[in-house]
C-alpha positions as CSV (number, residue, x, y, z in Angstrom):
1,X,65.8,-126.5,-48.3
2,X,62.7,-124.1,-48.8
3,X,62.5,-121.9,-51.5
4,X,61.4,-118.8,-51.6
5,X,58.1,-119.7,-52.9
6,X,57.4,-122.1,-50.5
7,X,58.3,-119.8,-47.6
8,X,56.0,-117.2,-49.6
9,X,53.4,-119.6,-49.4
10,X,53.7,-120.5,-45.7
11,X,54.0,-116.9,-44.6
12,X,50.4,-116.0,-47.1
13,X,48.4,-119.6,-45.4
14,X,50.0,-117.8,-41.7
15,X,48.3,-114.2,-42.4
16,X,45.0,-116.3,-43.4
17,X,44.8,-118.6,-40.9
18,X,45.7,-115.5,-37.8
19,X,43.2,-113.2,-39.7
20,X,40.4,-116.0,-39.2
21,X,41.3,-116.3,-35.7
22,X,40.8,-112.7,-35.4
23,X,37.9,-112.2,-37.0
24,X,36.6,-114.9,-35.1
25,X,37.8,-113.5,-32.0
26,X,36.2,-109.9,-32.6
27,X,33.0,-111.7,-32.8
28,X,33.4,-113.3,-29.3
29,X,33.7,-110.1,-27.8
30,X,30.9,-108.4,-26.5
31,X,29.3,-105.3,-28.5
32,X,30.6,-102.5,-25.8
33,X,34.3,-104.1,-25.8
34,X,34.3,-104.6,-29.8
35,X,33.2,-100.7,-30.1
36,X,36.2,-99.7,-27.5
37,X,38.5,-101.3,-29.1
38,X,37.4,-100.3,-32.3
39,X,37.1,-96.3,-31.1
40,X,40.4,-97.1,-28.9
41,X,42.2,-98.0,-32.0
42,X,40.9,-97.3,-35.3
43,X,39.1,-94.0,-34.2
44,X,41.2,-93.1,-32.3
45,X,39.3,-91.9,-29.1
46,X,40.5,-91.1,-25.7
47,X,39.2,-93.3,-23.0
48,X,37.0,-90.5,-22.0
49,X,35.7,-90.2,-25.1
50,X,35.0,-94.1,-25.2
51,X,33.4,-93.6,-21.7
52,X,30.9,-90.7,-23.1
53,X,29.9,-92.4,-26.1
54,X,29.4,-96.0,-24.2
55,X,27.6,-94.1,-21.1
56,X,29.7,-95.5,-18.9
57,X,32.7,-94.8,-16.4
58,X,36.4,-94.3,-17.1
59,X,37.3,-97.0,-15.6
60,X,34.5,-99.2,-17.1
61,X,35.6,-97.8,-20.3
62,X,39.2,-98.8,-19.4
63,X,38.5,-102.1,-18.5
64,X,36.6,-102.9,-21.3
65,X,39.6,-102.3,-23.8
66,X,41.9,-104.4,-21.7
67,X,39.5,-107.4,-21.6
68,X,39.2,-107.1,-25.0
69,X,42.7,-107.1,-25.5
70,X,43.4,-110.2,-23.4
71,X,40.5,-112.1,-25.4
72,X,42.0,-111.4,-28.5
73,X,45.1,-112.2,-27.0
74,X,43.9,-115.4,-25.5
75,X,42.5,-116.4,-29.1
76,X,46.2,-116.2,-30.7
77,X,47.7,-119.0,-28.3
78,X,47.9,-122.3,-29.6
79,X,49.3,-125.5,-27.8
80,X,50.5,-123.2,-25.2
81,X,52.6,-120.9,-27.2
82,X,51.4,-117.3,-29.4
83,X,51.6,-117.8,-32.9
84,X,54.1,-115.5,-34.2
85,X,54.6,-114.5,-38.3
């Protein structure tokens, strides 16, 4: 039986181990889909305004955020199955 200590300790080397992933994930992206997200997100922007401050189309704009997304996504599946706290 796990304590609560140990299951305190799983759940803290979990968050560590999915925020390296992530951070190594951000860097795989390209510059224009990092900042997307990033305005997408943590602005947070309209896709319009993402479009305008990238020079590009909407749709560019859009697509950008979702193949961001998908990376990142992509990056969090192990052994064929997400990792999930």
């Amino acid at each position: 039986m796990k304590t609560n200590t140990n299951i305190e300790i799983q759940n803290a080397l979990l968050t560590n181990q999915r925020r390296k992933i992530l951070n190594h994930e951000l860097q795989e992206l390209t510059q224009s889909e990092r900042k997307a997200l990033c305005m997408r997100y943590w602005g947070p922007c309209s896709i319009a305004q993402i479009a305008t401050e990238l020079r590009v189309s909407w749709e560019v704009a859009d697509k950008l955020i979702d193949r961001a997304i998908e990376k990142l996504r992509d990056g969090f599946i192990v052994g064929g199955e997400i990792c999930k706290e």
